[in-house]
Every structure is written in structure tokens, then in C-alpha cells.
N, C-alpha and C positions, 0 to 999 in steps of 0.2 A: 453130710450137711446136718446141723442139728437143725433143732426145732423150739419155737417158746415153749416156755414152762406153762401148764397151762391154770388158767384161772378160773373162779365162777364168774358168771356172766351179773352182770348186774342192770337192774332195770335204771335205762338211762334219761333222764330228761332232756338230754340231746341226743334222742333216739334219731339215727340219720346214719344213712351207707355209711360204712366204711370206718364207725367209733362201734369198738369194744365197747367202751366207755365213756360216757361224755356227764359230768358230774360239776353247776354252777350253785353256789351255794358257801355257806358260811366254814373257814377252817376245820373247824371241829370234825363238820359234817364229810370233810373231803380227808382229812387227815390219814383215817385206818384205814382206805382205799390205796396208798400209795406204796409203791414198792419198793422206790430208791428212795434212799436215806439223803442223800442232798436236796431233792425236791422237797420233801419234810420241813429240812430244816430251812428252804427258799420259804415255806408259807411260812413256819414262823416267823421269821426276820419279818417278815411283812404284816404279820395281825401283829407284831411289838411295834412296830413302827405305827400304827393305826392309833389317832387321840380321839379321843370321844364323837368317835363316828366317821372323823375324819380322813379320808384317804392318807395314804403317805403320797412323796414324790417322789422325783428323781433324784434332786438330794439327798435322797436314805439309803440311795442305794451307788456310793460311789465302786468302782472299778477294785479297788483292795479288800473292800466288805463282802466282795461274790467272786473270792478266788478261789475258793470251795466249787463253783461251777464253770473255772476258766474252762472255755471252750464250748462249754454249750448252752451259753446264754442266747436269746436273742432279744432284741429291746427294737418296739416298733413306736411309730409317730402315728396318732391318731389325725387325720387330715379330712377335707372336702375334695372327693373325686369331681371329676371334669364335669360328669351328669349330674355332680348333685347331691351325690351319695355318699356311704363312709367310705374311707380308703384308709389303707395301711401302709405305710412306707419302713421297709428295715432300716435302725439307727445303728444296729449292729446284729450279721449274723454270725450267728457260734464259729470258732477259724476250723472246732474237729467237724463240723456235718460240712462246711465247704472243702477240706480236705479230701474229707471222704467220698465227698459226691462231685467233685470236682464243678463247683459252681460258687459264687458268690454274691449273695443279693444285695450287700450292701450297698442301701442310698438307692434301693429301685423298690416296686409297690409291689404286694401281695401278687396285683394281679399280673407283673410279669414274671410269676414263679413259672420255670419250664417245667413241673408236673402239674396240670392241669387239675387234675383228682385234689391234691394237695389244698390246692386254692379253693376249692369249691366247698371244702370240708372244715379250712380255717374260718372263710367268712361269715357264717350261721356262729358258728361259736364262738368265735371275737364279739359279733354283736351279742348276744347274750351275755356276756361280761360288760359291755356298757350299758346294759340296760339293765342288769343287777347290781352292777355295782362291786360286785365279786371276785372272788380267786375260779378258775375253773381247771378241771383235772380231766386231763383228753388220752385215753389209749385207745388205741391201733393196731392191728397185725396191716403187715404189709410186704411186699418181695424188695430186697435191694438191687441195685446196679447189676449184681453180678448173679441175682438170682437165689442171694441167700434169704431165709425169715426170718423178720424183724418182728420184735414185739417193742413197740414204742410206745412212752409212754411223758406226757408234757404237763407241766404248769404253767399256767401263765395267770397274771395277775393285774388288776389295773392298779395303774398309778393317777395322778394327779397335783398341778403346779398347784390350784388352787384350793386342795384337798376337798372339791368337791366334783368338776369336770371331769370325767375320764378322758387325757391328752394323749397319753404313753400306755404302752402294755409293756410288762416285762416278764421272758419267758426261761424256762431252762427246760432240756429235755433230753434222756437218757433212751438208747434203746438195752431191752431187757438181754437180749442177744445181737450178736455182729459176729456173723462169720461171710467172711469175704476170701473170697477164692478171686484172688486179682492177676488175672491173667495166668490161672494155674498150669493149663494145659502146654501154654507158650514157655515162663517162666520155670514151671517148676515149685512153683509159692504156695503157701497155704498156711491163709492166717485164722483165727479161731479166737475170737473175744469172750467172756461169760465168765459167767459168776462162776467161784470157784468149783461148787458141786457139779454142774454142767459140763466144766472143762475136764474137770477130772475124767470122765468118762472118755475123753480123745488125746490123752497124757498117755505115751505108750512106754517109752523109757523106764524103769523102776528108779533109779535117781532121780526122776524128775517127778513121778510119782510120789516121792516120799520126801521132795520138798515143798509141793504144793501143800500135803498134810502140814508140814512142817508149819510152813506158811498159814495157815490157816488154825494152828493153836498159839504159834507166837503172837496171833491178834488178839485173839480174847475173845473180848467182848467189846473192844476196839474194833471202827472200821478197818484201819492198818496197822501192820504192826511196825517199828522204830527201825533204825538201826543199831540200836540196843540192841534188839535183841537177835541180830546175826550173830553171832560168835563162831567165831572159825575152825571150832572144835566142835560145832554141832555138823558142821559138812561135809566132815571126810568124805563123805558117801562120794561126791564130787570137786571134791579137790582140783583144779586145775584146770574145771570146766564152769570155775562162777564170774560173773563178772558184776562189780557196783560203781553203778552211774550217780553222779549229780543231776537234779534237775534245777535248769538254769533258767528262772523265767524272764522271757524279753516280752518290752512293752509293742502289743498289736500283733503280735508273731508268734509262732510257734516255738516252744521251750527247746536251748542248747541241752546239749547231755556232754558231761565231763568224765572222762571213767577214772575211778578211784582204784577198780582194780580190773584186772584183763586181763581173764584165765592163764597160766602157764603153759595147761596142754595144746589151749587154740592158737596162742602168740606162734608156740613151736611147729604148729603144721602151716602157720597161715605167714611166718617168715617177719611178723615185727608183733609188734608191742604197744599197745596203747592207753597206755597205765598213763595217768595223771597229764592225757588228751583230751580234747576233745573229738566228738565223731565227726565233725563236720571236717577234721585234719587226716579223718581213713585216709588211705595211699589208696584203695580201690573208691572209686566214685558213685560205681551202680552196688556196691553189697552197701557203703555208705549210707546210701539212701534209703533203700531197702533195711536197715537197720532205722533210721531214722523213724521211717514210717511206721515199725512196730511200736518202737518205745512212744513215740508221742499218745498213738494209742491209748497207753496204759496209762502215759502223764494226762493227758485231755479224758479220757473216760475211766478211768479208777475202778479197772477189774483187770485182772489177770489175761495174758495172752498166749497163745498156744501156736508155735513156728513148726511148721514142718517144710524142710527147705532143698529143694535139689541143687546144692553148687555146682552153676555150671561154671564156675572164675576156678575152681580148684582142678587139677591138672587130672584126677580123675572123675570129677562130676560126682563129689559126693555128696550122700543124703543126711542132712542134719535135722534133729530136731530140739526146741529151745521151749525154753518156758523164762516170761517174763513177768514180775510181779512188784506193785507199788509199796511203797515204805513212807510212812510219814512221823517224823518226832514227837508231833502233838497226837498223830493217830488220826486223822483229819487233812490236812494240806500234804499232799504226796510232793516231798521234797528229794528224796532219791527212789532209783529202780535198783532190784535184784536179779540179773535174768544167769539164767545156765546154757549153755549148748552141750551136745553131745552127736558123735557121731553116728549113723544107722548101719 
């Protein structure tokens, strides 16, 4: 099981259980605190969007301008609870954290979040963003579902119709790590999300070691690197064990995956071929899904994943392990995956 990377503690003004950090305050001030590169670029969009003092609104922020955060946006309704008081109702929550946490709050209020802790931790810090006026920057450690460490870490921002009310909040939020053990011991499964330095440390394979490297000089100084820069003469190392997907994005859904290519040596053990398919067209239904569920992963959260997999559909229950890794043209919008398997 890993562990967050760790950070300095910084003194918070929303000093309260349960915030690493809790930080309300003008851009600038929040900026060199943040650690994912998306959430960065959420506060700018939003101080350009700001006219002379004025809030932005909802209109600045349509649905194709924040696909840089498909999946973990959340966008809330500022309303009058029952008593009196402020209430939050979700206009959209992120489709990766209801995936993942197998919940959906859309269209219901803050306060029927089933983590209680959650709620009690949001409500102080939402009101502090209406009553300054500001963006605010919330991290967290906390245990998942399955018992893994989270290091979480969120933006959220007010909005305004009449660019002075705060009406809407609108949020994005990344965790620093995701490793999820889903149903290991039953399964056989074991998934591994983190940045690539992290990951690297639970990559056992040496081919797959040495295309995470790989992976991680074809970016640069790019978030991602292209499909450019695959070249099929850089990977002999595993030939026959690469596969490249499309990613397909559908409106309110989770992204199709198309495969472009579908390794020769795995086609050959696994008895078809799913070259210029889609996954949702697998002949097996549960490895299907199970594949599904890594790559969106990597599509909705834009870090590398780390498969370690007992097949129990293979005639002798073999042990694979895979690495999956995002690719985007511009270097920004992850438009196809690279993933490898190999056998243990």
C-alpha cells in the first residue's frame, strides 16, 4: 500500500479537523500551494474570467472549456435550507469520484452526503468562500473505500449570475494518490494510481519499467506526451505486449476506448483480437469491464496506472501485470492510452 508524498504543513486559516490545508484568499496567494497542474490552471481560467472586481458565472464556464477536468468537476447551487440557513445542492458531481466511490450526489444537498465527516468539513469552508468572495484551496489526508491513503486535494471557486451574489460554486479535485485494492483478496486485482515517480517504485516487470521511463522523457516538459512520440522502433523491448486505445468522449458518460492496436502476443494467448474494436465489443464480459475500469482511470484522472492481475478467465489463472499511461496531441487533453501487459 503506498503512502502520500509528504508535504509542509502550512498554517491554515481554516484551521479545523480534518484540513491539511485550508487556504481562502486571492489567486496569487493560493497559486504556489497547489500541486496538480489542472487545478492551477481551474484558478486561472477563473481570475481571467474576473472584470473589474466582478465575479465571473456560469456562462464562463461552459462544459467543453473544463475538459481538462472531465470527471472531477463538481458544480454546486447556492440555496436557502429548510431552517433558514445556507444549503448546497450538487448541479453536477465528478462521474470519476461516483465511480469510484460508487455513489452519486447529483440533484441531492451537501447534507445528504453518506460521509458525514465530509459534510461537516465542507460546510465551514463553502461559507468562507461566500463570505470572501474567493477561490479556496482545501487538502486532506484521508483512508478510501478500500482502506487505501488519500492525499486529496480541491479547488473550488465561487461564481456568480450577477457577478456580485455568490449563487454557484464550482469545484475540481484530484487525489494526490489512489491505490485501490477492489476486492483483492476475492478478485485477485490490484490497481495502483500515482504520479509517475511513485508508481515507479511498485512497476516490477523491467519492460514495463523502462517504459514508464520512457514515458516520462517523451513528455518533457509537457504534461503528456503525443502519439508522436510512440514510435514502434522505440519498443521492441515489448513488442507484442503494447496496446493503443482511443479515447472516446460521450456526453454525461464515461469515455468509449477504441483499440488501435492489441498486442500480438496477448491476442495469441487470449485466442481473438481486438485491433480497431472497441472494449465494450470484449468477448469476455468481466476481464471487459475490469479493463474498462482501469483505463477510465487514467482517462478521468491523468496519471499512470499500475495492474497487477490474477487471471482467473485463463485456463491456468495466470498472473499479469500491466501498466497504463495517458497521451495527449496538445500535451493537455488526454485523447488516446498506452497500456502494456505481460505475464508473471
Amino acid at each position: 500500500m503506498s503512502t502520500p508524498p509528504p508535504f509542509s504543513p502550512l498554517v491554515s486559516p481554516l484551521a479545523q479537523p480534518g484540513f491539511d490545508l485550508g487556504l481562502c484568499g486571492e489567486p496569487e496567494d493560493l497559486k504556489p500551494h497547489l500541486l496538480n497542474p489542472p487545478l492551477a490552471r481551474l484558478l486561472d481560467d477563473w481570475n481571467v474570467s474576473r472584470t473589474a472586481g466582478r465575479l465571473p458565472g456560469r456562462a464562463e464556464f461552459p462544459p467543453e472549456r473544463l475538459r481538462y477536468l472531465l470527471g472531477n468537476i463538481f458544480m454546486l447551487d447556492v440555496e436557502t435550507g429548510a431552517d433558514g440557513g445556507t444549503e448546497f445542492r450538487y448541479r453536477v458531481f465528478g462521474s470519476n469520484f461516483s465511480f469510484a466511490r460508487g455513489f452519486d450526489l447529483t440533484g441531492k444537498q451537501l447534507s445528504e452526503h453518506p460521509d458525514p465527516h465530509a459534510a461537516a468539513r465542507a460546510y465551514p469552508a463553502f461559507g468562507e468562500i461566500l463570505r470572501r468572495r474567493q477561490p479556496l484551496l482545501g487538502r486532506w489526508s484521508a483512508t478510501g473505500q478500500h482502506g487505501e491513503t488519500l492525499l486529496a486535494e480541491m479547488m473550488v471557486l465561487p461564481l456568480s449570475d450577477d457577478g456580485v451574489t455568490v449563487n454557484r460554486l464550482l469545484a475540481g479535485q484530484f487525489n494526490q494518490t489512489l491505490d485501490l485494492d477492489i476486492e483483492r483478496q476475492r478478485a485477485g486485482l490490484e490497481l495502483v494510481y500515482a504520479e509517475p515517480e511513485l508508481l515507479g517504485l511498485r512497476v516490477r516487470h523491467p519492460g514495463l519499467q523502462h517504459l514508464l521511463t520512457d514515458w516520462r522523457i517523451w513528455r518533457g516538459a509537457r504534461r503528456y506526451p503525443g502519439r508522436a512520440d510512440v514510435q514502434p522502433e522505440r519498443l521492441r523491448y515489448l513488442l507484442g505486449n503494447l496496446f493503443l486505445l482511443d479515447v472516446v468522449p460521450q456526453q454525461d458518460a464515461l469515455p468509449r476506448f477504441r483499440y488501435r492496436l492489441f498486442g500480438s502476443n496477448v491476442a495469441r494467448f487470449r485466442g481473438y483480437d481486438l485491433s480497431n474494436r472497441f472494449l465494450d465489443e470484449h468477448p469476455d464480459s468481466s476481464l471487459g469491464e475490469t479493463a474498462r475500469r482501469a483505463y477510465a482511470m487514467v482517462a478521468l484522472h491523468g496519471r499512470p496506472l499500475w495492474v497487477d492481475l490474477i487471471d482467473a478467465h485463463a485456463s491456468l489463472g495466470s498472473r499479469f501485470e500491466g501498466l497504463i499511461l495517458p497521451l495527449a496531441s496538445d500535451g493537455e487533453t488526454i485523447d488516446m492510452l498506452l497500456a502494456a501487459q505481460v505475464m508473471r
